[in-house]
C-alpha distance (Angstrom), angle and dihedral (degrees) to the residues before:
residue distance angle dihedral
X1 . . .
X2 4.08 . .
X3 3.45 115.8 .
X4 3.68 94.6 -123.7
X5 3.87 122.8 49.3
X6 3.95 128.1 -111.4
X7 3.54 117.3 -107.1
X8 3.80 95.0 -111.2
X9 3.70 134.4 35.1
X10 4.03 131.0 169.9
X11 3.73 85.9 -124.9
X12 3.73 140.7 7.9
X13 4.00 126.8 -166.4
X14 3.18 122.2 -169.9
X15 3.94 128.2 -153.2
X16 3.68 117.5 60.7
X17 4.15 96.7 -143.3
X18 3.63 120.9 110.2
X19 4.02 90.9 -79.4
X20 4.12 84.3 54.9
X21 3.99 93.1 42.8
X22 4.14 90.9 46.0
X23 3.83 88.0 52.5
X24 3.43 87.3 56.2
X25 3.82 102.4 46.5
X26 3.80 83.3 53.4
X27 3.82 101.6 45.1
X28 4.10 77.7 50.0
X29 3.99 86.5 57.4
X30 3.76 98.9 47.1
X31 4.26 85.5 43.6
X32 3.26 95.4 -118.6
X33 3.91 124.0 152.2
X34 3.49 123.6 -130.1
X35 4.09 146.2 118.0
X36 3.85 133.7 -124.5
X37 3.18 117.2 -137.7
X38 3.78 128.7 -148.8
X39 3.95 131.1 -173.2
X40 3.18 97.0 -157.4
X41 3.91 130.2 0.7
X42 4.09 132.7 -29.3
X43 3.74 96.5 -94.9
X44 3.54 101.8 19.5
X45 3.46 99.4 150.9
X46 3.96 88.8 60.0
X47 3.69 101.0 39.4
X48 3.83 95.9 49.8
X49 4.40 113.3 17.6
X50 4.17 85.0 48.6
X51 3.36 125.3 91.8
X52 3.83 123.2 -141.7
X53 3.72 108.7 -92.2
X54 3.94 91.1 37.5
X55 3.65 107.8 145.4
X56 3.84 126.8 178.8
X57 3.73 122.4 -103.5
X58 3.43 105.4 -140.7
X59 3.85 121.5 57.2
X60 3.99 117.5 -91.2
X61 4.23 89.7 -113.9
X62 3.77 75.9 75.4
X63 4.01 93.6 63.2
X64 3.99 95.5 93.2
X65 3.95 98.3 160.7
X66 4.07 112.6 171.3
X67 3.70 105.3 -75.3
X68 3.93 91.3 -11.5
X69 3.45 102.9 87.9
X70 4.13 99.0 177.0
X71 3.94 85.6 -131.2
X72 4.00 90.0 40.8
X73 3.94 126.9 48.5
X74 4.08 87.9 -5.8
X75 3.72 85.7 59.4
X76 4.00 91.8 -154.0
X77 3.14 119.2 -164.7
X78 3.79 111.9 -151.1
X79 3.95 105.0 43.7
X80 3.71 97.1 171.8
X81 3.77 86.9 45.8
X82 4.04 130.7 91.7
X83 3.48 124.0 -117.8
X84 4.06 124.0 -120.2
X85 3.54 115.6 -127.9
X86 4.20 94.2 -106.3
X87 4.11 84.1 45.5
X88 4.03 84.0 55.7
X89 3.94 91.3 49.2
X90 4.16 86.3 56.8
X91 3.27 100.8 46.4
X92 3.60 89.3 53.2
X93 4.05 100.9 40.9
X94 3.93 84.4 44.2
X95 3.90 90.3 50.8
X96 4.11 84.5 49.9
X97 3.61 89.7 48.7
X98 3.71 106.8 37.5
X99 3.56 86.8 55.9
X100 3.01 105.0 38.1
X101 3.67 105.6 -124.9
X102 4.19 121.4 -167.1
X103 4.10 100.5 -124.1
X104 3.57 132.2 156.5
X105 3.91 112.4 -151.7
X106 3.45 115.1 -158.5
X107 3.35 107.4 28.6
X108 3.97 119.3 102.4
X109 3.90 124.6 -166.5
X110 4.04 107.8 -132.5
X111 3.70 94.6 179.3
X112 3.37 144.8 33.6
X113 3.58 140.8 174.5
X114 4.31 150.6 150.1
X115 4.02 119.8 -77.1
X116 3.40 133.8 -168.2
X117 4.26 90.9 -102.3
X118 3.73 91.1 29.8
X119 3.91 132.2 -61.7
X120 3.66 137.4 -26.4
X121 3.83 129.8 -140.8
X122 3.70 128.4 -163.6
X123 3.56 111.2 -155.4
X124 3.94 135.0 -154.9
X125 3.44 88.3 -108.9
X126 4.02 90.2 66.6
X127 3.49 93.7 -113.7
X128 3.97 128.6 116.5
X129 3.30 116.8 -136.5
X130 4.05 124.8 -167.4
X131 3.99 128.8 -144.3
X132 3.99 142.8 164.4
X133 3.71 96.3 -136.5
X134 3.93 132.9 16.6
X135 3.69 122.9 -154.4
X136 3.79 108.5 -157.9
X137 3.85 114.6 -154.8
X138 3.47 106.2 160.3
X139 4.10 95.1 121.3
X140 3.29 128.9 -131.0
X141 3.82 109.4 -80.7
X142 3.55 110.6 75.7
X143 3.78 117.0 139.3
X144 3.77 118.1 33.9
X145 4.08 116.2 -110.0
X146 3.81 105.9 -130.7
X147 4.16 109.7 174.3
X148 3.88 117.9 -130.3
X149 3.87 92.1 -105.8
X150 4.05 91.1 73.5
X151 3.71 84.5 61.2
X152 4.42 89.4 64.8
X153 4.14 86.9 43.0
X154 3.84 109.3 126.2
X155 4.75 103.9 -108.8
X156 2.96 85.2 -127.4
X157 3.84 90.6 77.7
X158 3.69 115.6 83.9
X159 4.06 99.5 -133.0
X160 4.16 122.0 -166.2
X161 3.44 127.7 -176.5
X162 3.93 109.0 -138.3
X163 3.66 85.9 -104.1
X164 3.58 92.6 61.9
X165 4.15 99.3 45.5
X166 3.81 114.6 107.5
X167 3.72 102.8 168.7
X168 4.01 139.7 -48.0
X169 3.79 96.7 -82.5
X170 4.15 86.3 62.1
X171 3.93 88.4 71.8
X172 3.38 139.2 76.1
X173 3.93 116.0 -92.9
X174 3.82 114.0 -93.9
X175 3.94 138.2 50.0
X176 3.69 119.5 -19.2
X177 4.12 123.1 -155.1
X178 3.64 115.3 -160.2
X179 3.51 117.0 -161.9
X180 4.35 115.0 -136.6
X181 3.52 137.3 6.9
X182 4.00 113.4 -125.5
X183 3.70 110.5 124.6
X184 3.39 98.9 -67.7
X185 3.68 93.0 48.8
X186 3.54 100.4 52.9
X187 3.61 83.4 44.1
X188 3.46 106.5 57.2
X189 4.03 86.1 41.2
X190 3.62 92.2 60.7
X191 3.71 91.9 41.8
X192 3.45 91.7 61.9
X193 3.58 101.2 40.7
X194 3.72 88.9 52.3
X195 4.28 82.9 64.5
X196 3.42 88.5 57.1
X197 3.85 92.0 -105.5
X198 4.01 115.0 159.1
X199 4.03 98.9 -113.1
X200 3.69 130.1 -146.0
X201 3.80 105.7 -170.7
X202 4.31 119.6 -170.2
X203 3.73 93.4 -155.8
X204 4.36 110.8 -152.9
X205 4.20 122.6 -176.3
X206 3.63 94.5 -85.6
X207 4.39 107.3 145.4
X208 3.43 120.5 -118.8
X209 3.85 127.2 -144.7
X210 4.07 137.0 -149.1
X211 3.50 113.0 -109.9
X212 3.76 96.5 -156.1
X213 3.76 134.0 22.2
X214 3.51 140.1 171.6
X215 3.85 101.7 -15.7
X216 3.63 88.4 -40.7
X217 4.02 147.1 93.9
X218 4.01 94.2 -122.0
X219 3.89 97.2 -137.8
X220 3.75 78.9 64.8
X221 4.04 85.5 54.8
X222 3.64 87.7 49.9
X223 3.30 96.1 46.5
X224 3.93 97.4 59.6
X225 3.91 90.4 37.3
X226 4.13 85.6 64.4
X227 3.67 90.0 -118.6
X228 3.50 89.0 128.4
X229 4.11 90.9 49.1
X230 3.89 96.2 55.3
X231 3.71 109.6 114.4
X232 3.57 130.8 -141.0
X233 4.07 92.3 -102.5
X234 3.79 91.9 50.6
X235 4.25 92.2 46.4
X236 4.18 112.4 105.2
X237 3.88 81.9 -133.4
X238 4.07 98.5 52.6
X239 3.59 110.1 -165.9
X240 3.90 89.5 -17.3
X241 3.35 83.9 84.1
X242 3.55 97.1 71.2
X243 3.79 88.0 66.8
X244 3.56 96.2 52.4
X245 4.44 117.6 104.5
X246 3.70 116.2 -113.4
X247 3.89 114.6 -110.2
X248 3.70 110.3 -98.5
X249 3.71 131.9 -118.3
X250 3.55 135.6 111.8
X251 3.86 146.1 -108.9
X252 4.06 90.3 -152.7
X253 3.86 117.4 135.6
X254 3.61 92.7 -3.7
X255 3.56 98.6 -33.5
X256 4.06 137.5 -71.6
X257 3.41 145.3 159.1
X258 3.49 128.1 -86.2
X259 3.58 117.3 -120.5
X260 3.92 114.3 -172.2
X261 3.86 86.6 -174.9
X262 3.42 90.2 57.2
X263 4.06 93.3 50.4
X264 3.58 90.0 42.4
X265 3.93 87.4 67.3
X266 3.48 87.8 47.6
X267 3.71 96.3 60.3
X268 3.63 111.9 -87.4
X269 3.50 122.7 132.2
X270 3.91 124.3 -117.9
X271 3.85 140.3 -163.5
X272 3.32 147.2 164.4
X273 3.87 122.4 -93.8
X274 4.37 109.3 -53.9
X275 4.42 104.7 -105.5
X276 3.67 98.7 170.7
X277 4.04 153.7 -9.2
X278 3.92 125.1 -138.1
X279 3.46 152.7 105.3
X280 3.78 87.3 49.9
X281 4.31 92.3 -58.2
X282 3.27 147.8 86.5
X283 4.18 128.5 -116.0
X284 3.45 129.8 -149.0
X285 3.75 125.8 179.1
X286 3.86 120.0 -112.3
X287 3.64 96.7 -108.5
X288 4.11 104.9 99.9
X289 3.63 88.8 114.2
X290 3.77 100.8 47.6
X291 3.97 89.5 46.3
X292 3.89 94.8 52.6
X293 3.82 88.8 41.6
X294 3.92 87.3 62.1
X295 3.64 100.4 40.1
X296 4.11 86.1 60.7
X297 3.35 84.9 43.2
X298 3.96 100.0 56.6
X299 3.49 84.3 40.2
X300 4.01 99.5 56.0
X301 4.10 84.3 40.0
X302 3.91 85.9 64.0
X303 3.66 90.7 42.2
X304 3.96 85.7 58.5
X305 3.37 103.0 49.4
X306 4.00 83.6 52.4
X307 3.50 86.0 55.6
X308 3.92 98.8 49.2
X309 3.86 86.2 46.5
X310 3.73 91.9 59.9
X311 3.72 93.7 50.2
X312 3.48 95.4 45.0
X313 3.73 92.0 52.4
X314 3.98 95.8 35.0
X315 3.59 100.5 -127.5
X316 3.60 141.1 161.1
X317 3.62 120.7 -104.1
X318 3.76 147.2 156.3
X319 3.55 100.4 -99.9
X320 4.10 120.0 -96.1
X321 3.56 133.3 -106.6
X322 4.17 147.3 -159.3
X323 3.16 132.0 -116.0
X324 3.69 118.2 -118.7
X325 3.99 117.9 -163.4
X326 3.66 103.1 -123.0
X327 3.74 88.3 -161.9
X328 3.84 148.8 28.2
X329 3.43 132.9 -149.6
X330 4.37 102.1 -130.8
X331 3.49 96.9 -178.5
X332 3.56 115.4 -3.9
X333 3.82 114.7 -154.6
X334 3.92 116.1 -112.9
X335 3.42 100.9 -165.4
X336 4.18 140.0 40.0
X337 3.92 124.9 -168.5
X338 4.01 108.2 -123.5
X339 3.78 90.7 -124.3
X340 3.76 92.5 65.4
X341 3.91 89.7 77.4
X342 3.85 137.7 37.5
X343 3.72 96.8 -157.9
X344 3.69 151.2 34.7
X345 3.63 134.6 -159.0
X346 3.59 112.7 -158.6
X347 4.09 117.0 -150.4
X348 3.81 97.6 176.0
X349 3.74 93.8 124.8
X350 3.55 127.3 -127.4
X351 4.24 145.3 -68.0
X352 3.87 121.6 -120.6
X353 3.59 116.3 -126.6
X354 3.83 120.9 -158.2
X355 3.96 97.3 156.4
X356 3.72 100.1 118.3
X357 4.26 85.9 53.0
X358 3.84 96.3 87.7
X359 4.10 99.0 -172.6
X360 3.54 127.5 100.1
X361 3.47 94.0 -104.3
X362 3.86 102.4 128.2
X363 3.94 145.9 94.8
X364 3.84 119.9 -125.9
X365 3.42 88.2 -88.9
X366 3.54 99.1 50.7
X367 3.80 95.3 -108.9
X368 4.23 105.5 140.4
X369 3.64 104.4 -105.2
X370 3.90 115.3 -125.8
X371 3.39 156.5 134.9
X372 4.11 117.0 -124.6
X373 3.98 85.0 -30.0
X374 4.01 92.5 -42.9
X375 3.94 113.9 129.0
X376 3.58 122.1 -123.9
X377 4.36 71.2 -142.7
X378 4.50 102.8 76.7
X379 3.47 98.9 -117.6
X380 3.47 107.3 23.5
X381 3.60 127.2 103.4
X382 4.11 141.4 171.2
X383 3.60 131.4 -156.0
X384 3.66 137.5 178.9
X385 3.78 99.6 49.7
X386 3.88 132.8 151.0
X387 3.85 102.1 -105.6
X388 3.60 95.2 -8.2
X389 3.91 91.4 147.6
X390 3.98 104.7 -22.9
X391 4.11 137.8 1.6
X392 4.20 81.6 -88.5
X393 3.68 97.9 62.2
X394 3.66 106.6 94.7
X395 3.92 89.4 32.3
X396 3.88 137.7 76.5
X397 3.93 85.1 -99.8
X398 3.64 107.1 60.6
X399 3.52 103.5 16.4
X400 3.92 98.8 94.1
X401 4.19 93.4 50.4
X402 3.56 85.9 53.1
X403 4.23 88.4 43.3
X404 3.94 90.8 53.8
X405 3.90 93.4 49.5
X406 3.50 97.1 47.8
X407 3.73 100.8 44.8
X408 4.25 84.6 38.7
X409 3.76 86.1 68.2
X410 3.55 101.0 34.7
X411 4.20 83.1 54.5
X412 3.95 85.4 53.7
X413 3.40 97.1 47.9
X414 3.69 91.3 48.0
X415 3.83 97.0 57.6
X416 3.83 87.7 41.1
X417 3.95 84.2 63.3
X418 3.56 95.3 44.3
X419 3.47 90.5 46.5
X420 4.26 88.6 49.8
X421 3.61 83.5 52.2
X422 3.66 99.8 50.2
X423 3.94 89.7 49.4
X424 3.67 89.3 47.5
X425 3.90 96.0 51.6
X426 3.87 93.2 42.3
C-alpha cells in the first residue's frame, strides 16, 4: 500500500485498534475498498495508556477477533490464561498482519464533516481525503478526566493520570494516593502495594467481582448463563448502563480477586471517595465503609446467581462459599495532609471527544447517537464502544458481532446507492 492515501475511497474507518482492524477484515469480506487510518500506531491505546504489568481481565478464550480466534489462527497457547499488555500488542499487530489489513499509521484525521457525495476528511497530513461511509473506531476514552481538586494540589506533587502510570519505580519516592477504584484503580493500587510502596487508596462505589467460583473462572459462568449476550435494550439499566464502572478484579498471576480488605490488613491506607483539596489536605467523604460493604455485596450477588444457575441446570460443582470480611474499617480517617505523599495517581477515567466530527450526529449530551453502531447520520457508523450493543462491544469478545452488523448494513446501503444511481443514469 502507498504511504499516502487516495483522495477518494468507498469507505474510510478510522481507529486502528481491534474495533478499527475488525471493520476492516469485514469490509474485506463484503469486497469493499477502503483504508484505516491511524494517528499514531495499530494498538496505540495498549502500547502507550498501559502500564507495564497490565494484564487483561477476562480470560484469552474471550479474544474472538474476525477470523483470529485467539484459540484458532493465533494458535494461543494459554486459553485460560490473561494476556500481558506487550502479549495484547502481538496479538493485535499479528491479527493486522496475518490478514493483511489496509492501515495507514501515522496519519490522524482532525476534521470531519458531510459533502454533497458523502463526507470529507482533512487529515494531519494536510490532505483531504473523500469517502461514502466512515467507520469511526477510535473508542471511547479519549481525553483523561482529572477532577478540579488536582488543580489546588501542592507542584510539588508528581500527579499521573492512570493513563500515564508505567510502574512504581516511575514515581517519586514516598507515599502514593490513588484516587478511585474501577479496575484500573484497584489495579494500579495493588500494583503498587505489591512494590512495597506505602498506599493511600480514595475508595468510590465501583462493584467488585469473584474471580473464581465453584471449580470455575466465573466469566466462564457468565458466559453460559447469557449474561454476556444481554443487549443494551434488554438491560434493567438501558443505556444507563453504559455509565456504570466495571466490577473490579484482576487477571494478574493467573488471575484473583482483589480484596481491599485484605490489603488494608496488610498496610495500605483506605478512604472514602476524594470531595475536596485545601488548606494544605486532602478530604474524603465518610463513606469507606458503606462503599466496601457494597462491593462484597455485588460480589456475593454474582456468586448467587451462579448458584441458582447450577440448580436450575443440575450440575456438579465444588460446593459454594461466603464471603467473610476479614477486616473493618473502626474509624476511617476523613482527612490526609498533602505533605504525607509525593504522588498521585488519578483513576477517574476519561472524557470523549467528538469535536473534530462536524455532523449532527449527537445526543444533548454529546453521546453519538446510534443504534448497534448505526448513525442516526446515513452513512456514518461507530464501533468499539462500551455497551454499544452488548457487555462485549468495546472488548476483544464482542467487538467482531458488532463489526459484522455494522459493516452488513453499511454493504446494503452501499448497493442500494449504486443501485439509485444506476436507475438514475438509465
Amino acid at each position: 500500500m502507498a504511504d499516502s492515501p487516495k483522495s477518494h475511497y468507498p469507505t474510510v474507518v478510522i481507529g486502528g485498534g481491534q474495533a478499527g482492524l475488525s471493520a476492516s477484515v469485514c469490509l474485506s469480506k463484503h469486497a469493499i475498498e477502503h483504508v484505516v487510518l491511524e494517528r499514531k500506531r495499530v494498538a496505540s491505546s495498549w502500547r502507550d495508556q498501559r502500564w507495564d504489568n497490565f494484564c487483561l481481565v477476562t480470560p484469552n478464550w474471550q479474544c474472538t477477533l474476525p477470523d483470529y480466534d485467539y484459540t484458532g489462527a493465533f494458535a494461543g497457547d494459554d486459553p485460560d490464561g490473561f494476556m500481558k499488555r506487550d502479549q495484547i500488542v502481538d496479538y493485535i499487530e499479528r491479527f493486522r498482519q496475518d490478514l493483511s489489513i489496509p492501515v495507514l499509521e501515522g496519519i490522524g484525521v482532525q476534521h470531519m464533516s458531510a459533502s454533497e457525495d458523502g463526507f470529507q476528511l482533512r487529515l494531519s497530513t494536510g490532505l483531504t481525503v473523500r469517502c461514502d461511509n466512515v467507520i469511526v473506531a477510535t473508542g471511547g476514552y479519549h481525553t483523561p478526566r482529572i477532577p478540579a481538586a488536582g488543580q489546588r494540589v501542592s507542584p510539588d506533587i508528581v500527579q499521573l493520570h492512570s493513563s500515564q502510570y508505567k510502574n512504581a519505580a516511575g514515581l517519586p519516592e514516598g507515599s502514593v494516593l490513588v484516587v478511585g477504584t474501577g479496575q484500573s484503580g484497584c489495579q494500579i493500587a495493588e500494583d503498587l502495594h505489591l512494590e512495597g510502596r506505602q498506599v493511600h487508596l480514595a475508595v468510590g462505589k465501583a462493584p467488585r467481582s469473584p474471580r473464581f467460583y465453584r471449580g470455575r473462572d466465573v466469566t466462564a459462568w457468565l458466559v453460559d448463563m447469557g449474561a454476556y449476550a444481554v443487549t443494551v435494550d434488554e438491560h434493567p439499566m438501558g443505556k444507563q448502563v453504559r455509565k456504570k464502572t466495571n466490577h473490579y478484579l484482576t487477571g494478574r498471576d493467573g488471575g484473583r480477586e482483589i480484596d481491599l480488605r485484605r490489603m488494608a490488613m496488610e498496610g495500605m491506607q483506605l478512604y472514602g471517595r476524594l470531595q475536596d483539596v485545601g488548606d494544605g489536605e486532602l478530604r474524603f467523604a465518610d463513606d469507606l465503609g458503606e462503599n466496601l460493604n457494597n462491593a462484597d455485596a455485588s460480589a456475593a450477588r454474582i456468586k448467587a446467581e451462579i448458584d441458582k444457575f447450577i440448580v436450575d441446570q443440575d450440575l456438579n460443582a465444588p460446593p459454594g462459599d461466603t464471603y467473610q470480611p476479614p477486616w473493618q474499617p473502626s474509624a476511617p480517617a476523613t482527612s490526609l495532609p498533602l505533605d504525607a505523599i509525593t504522588s498521585i495517581v488519578w483513576c477517574t477515567g476519561f472524557h470523549k471527544d467528538y469535536r473534530w466530527i462536524d455532523i449532527d450526529a449527537f445526543d444533548e449530551e454529546g453521546e453519538p447517537s446510534y443504534q448497534r453502531g448505526v448513525s442516526t447520520y446515513p452513512g456514518l457508523y461507530f464501533l468499539g464502544l462500551p455497551w454499544m450493543h452488548t457487555w462485549g462491544s468495546g472488548r476483544f469478545s464482542g467487538v467482531a458481532d458488532d463489526a459484522r452488523h455494522v459493516v452488513d448494513h453499511l454493504a446494503e446501503r452501499s448497493v442500494g446507492s449504486s443501485l439509485q444511481t444506476t436507475n438514475v443514469m438509465s
